[in-house]
N, CA, C, O and CB atoms as a CASP TS submission, in Angstrom:
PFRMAT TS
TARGET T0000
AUTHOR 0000-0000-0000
METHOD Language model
MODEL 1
PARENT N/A
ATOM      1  N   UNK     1      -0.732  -1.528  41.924  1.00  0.00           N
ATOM      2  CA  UNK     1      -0.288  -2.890  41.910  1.00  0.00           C
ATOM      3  C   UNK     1       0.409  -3.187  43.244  1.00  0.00           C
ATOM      4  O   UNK     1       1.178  -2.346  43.711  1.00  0.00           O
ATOM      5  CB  UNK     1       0.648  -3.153  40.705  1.00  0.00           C
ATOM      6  N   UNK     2       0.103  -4.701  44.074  1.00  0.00           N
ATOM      7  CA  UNK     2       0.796  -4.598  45.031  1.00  0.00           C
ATOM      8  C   UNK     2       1.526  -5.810  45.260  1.00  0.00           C
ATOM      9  O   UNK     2       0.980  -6.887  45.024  1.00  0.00           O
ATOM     10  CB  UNK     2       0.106  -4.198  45.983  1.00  0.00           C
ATOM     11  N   UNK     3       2.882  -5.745  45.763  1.00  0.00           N
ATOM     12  CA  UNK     3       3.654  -6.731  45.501  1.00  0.00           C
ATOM     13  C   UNK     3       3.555  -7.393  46.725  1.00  0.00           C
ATOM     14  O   UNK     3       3.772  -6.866  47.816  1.00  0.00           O
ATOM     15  CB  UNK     3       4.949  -6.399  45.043  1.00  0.00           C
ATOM     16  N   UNK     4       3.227  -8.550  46.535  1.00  0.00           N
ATOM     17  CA  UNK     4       3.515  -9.323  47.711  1.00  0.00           C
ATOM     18  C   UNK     4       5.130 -10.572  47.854  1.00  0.00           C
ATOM     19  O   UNK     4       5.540 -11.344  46.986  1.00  0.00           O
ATOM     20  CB  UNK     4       2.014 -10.170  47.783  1.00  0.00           C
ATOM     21  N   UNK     5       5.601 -10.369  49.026  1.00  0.00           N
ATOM     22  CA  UNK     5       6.829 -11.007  49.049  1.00  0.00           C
ATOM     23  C   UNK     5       6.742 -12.274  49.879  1.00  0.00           C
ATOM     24  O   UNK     5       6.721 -12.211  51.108  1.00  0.00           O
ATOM     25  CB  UNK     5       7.866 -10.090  49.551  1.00  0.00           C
ATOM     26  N   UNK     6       6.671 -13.847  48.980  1.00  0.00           N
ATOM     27  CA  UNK     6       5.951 -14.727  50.147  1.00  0.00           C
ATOM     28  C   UNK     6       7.560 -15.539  50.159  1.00  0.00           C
ATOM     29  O   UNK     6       8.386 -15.574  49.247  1.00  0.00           O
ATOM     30  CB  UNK     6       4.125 -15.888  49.637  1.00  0.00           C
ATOM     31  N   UNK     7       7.620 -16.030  51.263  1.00  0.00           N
ATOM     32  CA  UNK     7       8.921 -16.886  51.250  1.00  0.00           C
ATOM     33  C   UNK     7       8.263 -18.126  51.812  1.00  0.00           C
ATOM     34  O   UNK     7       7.598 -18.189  52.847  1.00  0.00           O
ATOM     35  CB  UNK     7      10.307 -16.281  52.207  1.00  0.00           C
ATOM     36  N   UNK     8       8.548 -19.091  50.978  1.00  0.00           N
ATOM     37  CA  UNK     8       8.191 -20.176  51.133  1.00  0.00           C
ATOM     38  C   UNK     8       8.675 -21.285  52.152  1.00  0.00           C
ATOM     39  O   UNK     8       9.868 -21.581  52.082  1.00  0.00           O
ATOM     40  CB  UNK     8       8.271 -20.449  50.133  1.00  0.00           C
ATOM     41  N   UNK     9       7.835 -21.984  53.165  1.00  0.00           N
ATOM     42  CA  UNK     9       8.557 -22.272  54.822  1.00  0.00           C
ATOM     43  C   UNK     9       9.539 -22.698  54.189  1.00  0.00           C
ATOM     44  O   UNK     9      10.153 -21.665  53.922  1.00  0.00           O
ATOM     45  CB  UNK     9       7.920 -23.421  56.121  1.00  0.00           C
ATOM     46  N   UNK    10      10.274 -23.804  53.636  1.00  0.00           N
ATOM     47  CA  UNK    10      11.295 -24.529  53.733  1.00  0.00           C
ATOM     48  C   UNK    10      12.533 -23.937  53.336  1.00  0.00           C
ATOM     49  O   UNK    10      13.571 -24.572  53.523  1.00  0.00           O
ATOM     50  CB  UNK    10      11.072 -25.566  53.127  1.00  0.00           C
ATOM     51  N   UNK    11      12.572 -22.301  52.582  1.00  0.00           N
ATOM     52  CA  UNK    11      13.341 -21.332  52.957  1.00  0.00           C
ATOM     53  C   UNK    11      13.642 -20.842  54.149  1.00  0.00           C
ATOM     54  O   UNK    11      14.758 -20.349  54.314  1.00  0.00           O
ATOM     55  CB  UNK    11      13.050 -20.578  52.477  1.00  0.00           C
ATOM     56  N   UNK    12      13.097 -20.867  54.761  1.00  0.00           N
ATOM     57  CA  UNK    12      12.637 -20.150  56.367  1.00  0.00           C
ATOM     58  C   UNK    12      13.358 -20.924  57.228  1.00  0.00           C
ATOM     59  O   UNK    12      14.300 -20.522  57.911  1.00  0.00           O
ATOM     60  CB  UNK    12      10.901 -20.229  56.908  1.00  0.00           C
ATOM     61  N   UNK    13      12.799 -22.343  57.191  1.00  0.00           N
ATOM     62  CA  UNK    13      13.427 -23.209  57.895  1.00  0.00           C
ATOM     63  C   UNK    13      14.930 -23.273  58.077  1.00  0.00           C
ATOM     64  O   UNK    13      15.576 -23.229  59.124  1.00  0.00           O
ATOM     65  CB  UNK    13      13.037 -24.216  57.462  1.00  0.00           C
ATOM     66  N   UNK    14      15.436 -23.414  56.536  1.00  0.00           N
ATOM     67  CA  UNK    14      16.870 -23.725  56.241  1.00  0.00           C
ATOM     68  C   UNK    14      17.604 -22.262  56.545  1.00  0.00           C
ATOM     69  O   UNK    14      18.832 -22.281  56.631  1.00  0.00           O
ATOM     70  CB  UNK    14      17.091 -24.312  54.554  1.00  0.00           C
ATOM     71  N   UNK    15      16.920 -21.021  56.708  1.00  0.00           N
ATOM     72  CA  UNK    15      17.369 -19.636  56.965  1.00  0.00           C
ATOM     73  C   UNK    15      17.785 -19.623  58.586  1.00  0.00           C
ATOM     74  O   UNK    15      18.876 -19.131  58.873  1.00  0.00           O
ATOM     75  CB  UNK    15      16.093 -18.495  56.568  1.00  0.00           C
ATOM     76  N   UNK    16      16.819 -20.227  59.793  1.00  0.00           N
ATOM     77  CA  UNK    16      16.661 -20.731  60.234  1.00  0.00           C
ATOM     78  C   UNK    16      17.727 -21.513  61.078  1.00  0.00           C
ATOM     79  O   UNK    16      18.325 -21.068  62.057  1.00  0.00           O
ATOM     80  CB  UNK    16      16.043 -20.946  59.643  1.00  0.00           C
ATOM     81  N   UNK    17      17.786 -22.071  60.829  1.00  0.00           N
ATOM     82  CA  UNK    17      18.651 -23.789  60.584  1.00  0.00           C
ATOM     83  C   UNK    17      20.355 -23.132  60.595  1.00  0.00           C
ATOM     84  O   UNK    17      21.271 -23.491  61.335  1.00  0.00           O
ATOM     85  CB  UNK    17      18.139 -24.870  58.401  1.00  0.00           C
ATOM     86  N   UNK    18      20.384 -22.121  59.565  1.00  0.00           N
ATOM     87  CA  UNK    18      21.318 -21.409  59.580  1.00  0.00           C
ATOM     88  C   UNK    18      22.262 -20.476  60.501  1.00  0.00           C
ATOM     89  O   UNK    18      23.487 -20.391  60.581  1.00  0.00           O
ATOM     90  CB  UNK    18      20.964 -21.015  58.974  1.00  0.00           C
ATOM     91  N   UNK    19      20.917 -19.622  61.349  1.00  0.00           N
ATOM     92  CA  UNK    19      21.358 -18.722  62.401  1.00  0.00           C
ATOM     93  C   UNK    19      21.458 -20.062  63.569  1.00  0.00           C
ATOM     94  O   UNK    19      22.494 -20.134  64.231  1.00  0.00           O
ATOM     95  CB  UNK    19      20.120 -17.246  62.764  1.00  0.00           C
ATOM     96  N   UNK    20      20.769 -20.713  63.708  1.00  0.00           N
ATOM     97  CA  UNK    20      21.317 -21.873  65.336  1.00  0.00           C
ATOM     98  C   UNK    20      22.662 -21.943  64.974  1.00  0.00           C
ATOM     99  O   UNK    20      23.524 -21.663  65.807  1.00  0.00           O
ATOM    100  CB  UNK    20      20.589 -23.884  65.569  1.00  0.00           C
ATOM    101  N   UNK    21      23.079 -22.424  63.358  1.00  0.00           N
ATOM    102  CA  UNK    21      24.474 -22.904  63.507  1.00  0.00           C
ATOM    103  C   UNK    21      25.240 -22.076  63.955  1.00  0.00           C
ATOM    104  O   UNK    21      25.979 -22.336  64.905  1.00  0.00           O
ATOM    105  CB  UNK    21      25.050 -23.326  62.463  1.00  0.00           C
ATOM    106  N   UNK    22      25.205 -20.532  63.161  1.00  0.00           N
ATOM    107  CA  UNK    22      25.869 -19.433  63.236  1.00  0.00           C
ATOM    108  C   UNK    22      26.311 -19.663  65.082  1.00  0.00           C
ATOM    109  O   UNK    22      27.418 -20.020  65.486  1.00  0.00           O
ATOM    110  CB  UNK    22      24.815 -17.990  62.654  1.00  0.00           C
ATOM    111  N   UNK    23      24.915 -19.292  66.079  1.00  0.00           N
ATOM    112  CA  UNK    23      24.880 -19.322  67.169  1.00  0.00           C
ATOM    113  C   UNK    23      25.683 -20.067  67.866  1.00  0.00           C
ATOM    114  O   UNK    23      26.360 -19.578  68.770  1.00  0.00           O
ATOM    115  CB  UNK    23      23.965 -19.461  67.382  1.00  0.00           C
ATOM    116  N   UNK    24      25.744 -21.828  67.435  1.00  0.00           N
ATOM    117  CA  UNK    24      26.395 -22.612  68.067  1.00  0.00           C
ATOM    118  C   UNK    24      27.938 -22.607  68.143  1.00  0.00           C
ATOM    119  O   UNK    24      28.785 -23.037  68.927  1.00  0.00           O
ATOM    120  CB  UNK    24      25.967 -23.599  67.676  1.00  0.00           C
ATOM    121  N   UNK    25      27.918 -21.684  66.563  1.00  0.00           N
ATOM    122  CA  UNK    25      29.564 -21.580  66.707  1.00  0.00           C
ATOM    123  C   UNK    25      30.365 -20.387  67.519  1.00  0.00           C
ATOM    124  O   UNK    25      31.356 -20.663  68.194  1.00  0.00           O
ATOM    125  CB  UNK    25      30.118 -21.455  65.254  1.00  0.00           C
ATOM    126  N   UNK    26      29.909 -19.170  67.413  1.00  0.00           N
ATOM    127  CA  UNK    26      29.614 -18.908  68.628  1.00  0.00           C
ATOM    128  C   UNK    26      29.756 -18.356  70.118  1.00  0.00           C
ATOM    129  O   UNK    26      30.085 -17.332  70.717  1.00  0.00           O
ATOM    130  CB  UNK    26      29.532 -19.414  68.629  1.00  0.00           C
ATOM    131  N   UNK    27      29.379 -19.452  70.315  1.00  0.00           N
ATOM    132  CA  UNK    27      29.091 -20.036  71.347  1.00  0.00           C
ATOM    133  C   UNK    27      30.083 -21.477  71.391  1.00  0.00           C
ATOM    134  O   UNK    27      29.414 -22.385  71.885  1.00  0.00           O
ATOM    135  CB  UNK    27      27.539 -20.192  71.330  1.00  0.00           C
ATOM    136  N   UNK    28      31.211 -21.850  71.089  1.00  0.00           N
ATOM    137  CA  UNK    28      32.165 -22.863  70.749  1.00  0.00           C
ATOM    138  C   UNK    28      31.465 -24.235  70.845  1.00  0.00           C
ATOM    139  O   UNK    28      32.029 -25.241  71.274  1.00  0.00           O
ATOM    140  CB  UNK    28      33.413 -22.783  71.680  1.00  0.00           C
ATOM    141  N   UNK    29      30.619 -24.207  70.557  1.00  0.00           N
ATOM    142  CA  UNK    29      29.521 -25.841  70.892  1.00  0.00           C
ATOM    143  C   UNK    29      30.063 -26.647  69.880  1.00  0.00           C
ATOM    144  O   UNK    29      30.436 -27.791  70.141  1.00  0.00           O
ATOM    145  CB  UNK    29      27.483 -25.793  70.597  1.00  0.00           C
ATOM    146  N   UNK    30      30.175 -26.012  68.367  1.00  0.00           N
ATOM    147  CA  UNK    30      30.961 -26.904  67.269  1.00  0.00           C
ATOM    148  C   UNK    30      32.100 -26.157  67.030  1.00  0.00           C
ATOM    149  O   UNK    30      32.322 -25.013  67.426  1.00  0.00           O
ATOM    150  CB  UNK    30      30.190 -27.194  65.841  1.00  0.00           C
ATOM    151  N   UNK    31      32.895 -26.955  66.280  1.00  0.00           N
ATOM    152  CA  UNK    31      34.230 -26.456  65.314  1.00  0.00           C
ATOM    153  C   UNK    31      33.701 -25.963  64.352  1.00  0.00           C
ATOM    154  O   UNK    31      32.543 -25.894  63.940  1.00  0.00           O
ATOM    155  CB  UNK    31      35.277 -27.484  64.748  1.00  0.00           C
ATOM    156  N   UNK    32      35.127 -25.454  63.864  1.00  0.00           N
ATOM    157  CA  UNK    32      34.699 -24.810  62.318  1.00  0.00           C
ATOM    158  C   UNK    32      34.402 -25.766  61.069  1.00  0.00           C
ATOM    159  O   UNK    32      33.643 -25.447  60.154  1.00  0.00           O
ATOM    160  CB  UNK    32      35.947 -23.884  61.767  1.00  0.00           C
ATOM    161  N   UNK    33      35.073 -26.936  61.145  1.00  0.00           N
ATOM    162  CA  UNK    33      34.954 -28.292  60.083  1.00  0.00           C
ATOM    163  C   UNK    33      33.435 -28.767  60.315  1.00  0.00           C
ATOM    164  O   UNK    33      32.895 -29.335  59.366  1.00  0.00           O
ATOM    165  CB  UNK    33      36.184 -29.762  60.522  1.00  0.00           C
ATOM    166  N   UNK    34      32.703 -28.579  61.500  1.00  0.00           N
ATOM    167  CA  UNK    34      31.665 -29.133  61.151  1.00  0.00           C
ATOM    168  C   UNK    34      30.411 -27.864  61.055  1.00  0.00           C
ATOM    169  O   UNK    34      29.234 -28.224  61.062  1.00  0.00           O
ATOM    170  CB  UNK    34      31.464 -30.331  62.176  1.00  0.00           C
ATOM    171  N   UNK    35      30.726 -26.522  60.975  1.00  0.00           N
ATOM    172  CA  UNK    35      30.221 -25.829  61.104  1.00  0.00           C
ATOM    173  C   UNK    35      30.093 -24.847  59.438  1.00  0.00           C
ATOM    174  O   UNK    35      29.154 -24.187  58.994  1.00  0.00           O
ATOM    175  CB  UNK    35      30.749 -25.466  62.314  1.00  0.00           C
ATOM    176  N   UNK    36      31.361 -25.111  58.909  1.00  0.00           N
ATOM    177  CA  UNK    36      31.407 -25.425  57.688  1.00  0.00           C
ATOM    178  C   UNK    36      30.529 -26.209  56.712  1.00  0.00           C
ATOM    179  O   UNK    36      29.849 -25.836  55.756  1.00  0.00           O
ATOM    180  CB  UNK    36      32.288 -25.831  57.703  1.00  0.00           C
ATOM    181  N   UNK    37      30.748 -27.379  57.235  1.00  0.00           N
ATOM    182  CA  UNK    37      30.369 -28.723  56.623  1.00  0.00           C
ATOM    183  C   UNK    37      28.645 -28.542  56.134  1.00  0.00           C
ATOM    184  O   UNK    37      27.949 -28.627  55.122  1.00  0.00           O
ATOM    185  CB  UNK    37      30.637 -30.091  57.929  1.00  0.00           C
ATOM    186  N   UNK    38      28.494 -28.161  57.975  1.00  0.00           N
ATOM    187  CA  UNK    38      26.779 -27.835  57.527  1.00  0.00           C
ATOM    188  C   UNK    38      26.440 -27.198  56.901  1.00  0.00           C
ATOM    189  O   UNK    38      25.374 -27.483  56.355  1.00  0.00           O
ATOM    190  CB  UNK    38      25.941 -27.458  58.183  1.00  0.00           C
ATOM    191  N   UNK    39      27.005 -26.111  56.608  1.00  0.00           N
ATOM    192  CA  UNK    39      26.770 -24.500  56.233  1.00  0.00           C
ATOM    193  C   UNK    39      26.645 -25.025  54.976  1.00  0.00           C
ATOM    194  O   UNK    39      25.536 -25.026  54.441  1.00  0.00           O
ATOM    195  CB  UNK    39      28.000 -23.157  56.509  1.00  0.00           C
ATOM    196  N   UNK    40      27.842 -25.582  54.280  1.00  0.00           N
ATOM    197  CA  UNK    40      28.007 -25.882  52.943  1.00  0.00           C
ATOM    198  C   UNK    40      26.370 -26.860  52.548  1.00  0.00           C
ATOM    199  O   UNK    40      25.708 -26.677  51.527  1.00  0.00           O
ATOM    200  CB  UNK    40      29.680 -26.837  52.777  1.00  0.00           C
ATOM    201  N   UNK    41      26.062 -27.768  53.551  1.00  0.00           N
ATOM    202  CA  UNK    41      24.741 -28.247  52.932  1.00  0.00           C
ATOM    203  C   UNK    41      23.595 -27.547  52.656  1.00  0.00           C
ATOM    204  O   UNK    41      22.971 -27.685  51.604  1.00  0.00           O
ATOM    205  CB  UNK    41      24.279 -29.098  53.587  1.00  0.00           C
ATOM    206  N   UNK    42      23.189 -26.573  53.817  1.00  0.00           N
ATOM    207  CA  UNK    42      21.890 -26.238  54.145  1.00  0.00           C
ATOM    208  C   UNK    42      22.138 -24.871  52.975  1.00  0.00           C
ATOM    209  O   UNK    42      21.141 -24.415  52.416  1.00  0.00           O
ATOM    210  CB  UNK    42      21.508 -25.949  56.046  1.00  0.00           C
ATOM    211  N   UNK    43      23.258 -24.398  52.731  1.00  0.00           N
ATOM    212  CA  UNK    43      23.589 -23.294  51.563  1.00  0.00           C
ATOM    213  C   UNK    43      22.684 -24.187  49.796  1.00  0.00           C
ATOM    214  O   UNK    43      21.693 -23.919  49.116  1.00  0.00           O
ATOM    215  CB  UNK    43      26.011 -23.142  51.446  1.00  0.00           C
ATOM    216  N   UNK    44      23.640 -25.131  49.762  1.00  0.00           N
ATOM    217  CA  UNK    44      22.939 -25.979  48.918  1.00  0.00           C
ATOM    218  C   UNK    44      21.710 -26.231  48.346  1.00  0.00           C
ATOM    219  O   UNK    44      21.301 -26.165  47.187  1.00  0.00           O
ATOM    220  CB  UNK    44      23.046 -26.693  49.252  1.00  0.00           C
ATOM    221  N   UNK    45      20.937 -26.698  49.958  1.00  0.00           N
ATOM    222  CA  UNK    45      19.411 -27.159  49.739  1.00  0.00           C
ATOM    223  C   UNK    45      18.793 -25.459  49.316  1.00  0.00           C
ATOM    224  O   UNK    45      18.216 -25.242  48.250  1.00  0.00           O
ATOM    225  CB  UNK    45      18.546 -28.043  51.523  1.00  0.00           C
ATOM    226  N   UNK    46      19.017 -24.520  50.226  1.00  0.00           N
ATOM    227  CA  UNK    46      18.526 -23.206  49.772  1.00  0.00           C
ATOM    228  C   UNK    46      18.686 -22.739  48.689  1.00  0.00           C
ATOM    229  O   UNK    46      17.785 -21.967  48.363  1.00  0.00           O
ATOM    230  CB  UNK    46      18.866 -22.359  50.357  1.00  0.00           C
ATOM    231  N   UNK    47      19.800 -22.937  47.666  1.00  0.00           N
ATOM    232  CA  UNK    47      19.866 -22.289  46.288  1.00  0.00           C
ATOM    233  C   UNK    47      18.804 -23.852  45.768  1.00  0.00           C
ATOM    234  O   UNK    47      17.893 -23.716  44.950  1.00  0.00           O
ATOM    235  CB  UNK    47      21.929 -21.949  45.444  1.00  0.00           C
ATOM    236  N   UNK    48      18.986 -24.610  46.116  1.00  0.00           N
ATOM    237  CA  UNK    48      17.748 -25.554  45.343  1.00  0.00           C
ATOM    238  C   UNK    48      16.263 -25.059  45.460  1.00  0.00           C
ATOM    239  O   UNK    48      15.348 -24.737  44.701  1.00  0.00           O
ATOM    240  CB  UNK    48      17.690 -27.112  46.014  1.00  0.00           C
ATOM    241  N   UNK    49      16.441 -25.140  46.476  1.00  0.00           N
ATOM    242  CA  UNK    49      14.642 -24.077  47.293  1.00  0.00           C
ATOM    243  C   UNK    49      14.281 -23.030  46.161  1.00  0.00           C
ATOM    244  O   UNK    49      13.267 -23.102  45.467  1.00  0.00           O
ATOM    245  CB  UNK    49      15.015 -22.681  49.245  1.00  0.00           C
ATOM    246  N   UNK    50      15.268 -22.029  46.069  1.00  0.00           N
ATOM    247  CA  UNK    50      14.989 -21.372  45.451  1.00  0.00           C
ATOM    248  C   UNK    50      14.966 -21.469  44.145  1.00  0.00           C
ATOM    249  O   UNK    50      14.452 -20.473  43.637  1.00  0.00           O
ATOM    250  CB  UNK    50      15.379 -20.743  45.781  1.00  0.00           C
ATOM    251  N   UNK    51      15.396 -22.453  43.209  1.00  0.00           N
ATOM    252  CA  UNK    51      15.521 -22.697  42.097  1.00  0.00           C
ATOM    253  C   UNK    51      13.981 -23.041  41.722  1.00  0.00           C
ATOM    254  O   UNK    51      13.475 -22.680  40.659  1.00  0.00           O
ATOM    255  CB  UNK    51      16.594 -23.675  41.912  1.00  0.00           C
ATOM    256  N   UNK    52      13.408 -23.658  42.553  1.00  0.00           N
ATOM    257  CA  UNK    52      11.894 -24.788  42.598  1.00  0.00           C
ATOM    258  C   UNK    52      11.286 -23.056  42.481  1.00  0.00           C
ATOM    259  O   UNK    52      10.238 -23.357  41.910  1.00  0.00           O
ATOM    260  CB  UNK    52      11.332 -26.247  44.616  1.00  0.00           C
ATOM    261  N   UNK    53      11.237 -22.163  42.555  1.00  0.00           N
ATOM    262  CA  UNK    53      10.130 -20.909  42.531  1.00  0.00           C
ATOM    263  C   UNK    53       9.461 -20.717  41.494  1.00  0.00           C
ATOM    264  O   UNK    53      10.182 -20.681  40.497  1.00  0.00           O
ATOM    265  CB  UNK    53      10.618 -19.641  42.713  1.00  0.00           C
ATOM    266  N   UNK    54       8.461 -20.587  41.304  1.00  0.00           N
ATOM    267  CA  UNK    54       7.975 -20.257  39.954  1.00  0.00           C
ATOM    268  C   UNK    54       6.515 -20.070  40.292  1.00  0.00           C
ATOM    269  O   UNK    54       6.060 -20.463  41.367  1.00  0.00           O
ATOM    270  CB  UNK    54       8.277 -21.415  38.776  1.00  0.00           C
ATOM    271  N   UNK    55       5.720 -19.420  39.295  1.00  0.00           N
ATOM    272  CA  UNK    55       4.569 -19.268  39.664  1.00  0.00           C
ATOM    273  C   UNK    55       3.485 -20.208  40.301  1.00  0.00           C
ATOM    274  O   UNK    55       2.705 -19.893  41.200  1.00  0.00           O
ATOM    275  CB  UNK    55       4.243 -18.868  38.803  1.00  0.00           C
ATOM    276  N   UNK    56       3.573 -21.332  39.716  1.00  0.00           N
ATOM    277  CA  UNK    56       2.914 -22.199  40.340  1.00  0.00           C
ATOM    278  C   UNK    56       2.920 -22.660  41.716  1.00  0.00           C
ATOM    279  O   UNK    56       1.962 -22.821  42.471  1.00  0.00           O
ATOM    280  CB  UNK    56       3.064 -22.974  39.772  1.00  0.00           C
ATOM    281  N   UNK    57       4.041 -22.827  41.896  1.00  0.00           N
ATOM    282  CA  UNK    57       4.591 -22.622  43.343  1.00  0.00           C
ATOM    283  C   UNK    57       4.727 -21.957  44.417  1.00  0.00           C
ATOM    284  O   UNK    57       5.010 -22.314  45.560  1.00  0.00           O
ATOM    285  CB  UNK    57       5.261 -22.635  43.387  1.00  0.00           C
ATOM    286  N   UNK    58       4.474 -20.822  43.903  1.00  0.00           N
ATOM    287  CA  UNK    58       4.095 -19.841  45.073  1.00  0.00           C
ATOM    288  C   UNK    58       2.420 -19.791  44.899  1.00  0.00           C
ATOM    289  O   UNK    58       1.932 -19.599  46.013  1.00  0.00           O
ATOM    290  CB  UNK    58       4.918 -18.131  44.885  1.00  0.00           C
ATOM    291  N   UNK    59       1.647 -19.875  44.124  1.00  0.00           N
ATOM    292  CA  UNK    59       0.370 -20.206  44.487  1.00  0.00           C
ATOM    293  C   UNK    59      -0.483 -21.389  44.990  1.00  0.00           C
ATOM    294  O   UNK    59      -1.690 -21.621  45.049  1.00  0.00           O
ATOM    295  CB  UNK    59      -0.047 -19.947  43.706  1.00  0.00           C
ATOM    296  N   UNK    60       0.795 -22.127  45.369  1.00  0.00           N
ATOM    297  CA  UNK    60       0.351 -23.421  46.013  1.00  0.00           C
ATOM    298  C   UNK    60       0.170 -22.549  47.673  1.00  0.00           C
ATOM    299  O   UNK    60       0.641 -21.474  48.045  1.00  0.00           O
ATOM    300  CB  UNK    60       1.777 -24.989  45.842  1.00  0.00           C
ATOM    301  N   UNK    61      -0.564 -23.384  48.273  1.00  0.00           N
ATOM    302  CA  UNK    61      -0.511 -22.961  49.778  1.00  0.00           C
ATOM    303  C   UNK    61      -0.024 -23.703  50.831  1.00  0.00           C
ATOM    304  O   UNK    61       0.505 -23.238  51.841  1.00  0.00           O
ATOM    305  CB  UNK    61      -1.653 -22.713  50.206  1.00  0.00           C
ATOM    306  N   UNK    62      -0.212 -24.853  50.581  1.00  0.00           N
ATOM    307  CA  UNK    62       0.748 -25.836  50.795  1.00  0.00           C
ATOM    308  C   UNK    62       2.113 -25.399  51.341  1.00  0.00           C
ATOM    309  O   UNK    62       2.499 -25.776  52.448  1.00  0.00           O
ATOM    310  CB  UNK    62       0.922 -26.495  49.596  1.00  0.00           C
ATOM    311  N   UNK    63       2.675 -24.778  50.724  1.00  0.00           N
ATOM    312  CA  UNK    63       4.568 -25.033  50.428  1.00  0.00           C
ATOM    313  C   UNK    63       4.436 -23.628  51.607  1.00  0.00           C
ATOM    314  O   UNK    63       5.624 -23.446  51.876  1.00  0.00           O
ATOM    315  CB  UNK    63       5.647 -24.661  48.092  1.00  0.00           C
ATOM    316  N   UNK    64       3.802 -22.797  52.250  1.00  0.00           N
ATOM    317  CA  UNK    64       4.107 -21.714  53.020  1.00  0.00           C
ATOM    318  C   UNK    64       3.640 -22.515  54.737  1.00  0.00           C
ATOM    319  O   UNK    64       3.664 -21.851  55.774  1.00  0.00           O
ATOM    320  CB  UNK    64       3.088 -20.150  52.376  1.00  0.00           C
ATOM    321  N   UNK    65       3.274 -23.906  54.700  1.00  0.00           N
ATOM    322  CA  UNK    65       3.080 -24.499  56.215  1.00  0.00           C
ATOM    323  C   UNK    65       4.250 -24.672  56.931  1.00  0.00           C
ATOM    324  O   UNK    65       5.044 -25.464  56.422  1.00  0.00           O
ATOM    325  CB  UNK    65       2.431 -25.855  56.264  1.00  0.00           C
ATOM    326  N   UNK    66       4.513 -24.251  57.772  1.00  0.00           N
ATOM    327  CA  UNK    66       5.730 -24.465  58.577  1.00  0.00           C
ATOM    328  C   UNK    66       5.007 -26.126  59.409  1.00  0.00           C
ATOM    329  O   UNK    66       3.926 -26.194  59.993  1.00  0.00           O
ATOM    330  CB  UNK    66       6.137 -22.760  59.851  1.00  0.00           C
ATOM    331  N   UNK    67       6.310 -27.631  59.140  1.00  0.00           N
ATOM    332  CA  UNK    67       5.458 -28.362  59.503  1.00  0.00           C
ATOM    333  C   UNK    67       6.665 -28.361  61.231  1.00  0.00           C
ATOM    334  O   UNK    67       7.752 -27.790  61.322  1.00  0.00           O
ATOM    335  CB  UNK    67       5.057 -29.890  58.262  1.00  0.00           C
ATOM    336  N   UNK    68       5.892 -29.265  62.444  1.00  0.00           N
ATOM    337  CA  UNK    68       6.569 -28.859  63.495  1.00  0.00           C
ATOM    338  C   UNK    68       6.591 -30.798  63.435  1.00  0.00           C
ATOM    339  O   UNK    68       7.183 -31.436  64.305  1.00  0.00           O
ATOM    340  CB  UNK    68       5.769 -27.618  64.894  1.00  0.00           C
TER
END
């Protein structure tokens, strides 16, 4: 049996999305209030992301396009 581990882009993205902030802070580009602030959203949308998983959903192909 072989397991495949697919992470779906808009995990990726917001994973992503995550390390720039990490980076920017840093790097003193933001404060901590807004570095926070974000964190606290994009944390958010990701436990939602992941809530949406289910079989159907990962056999969509769709949901693995990274869009640019």
């Amino acid at each position: 049996m072989k397991t495949i581990n697919n992470l779906p882009s808009r995990i990726i993205e917001i994973e992503t999305s995550i390390k720039l902030l990490e980076y920017l802070k840093r790097t003193s580009v933001i404060d901590d209030g807004m570095y926070n602030f974000c964190i606290n959203k994009l944390m958010n949308k990701l436990t939602l992301e992941k809530s949406k998983i289910d079989d159907d959903y990962i056999s969509n192909i769709d949901n693995y396009k990274i869009l640019t």
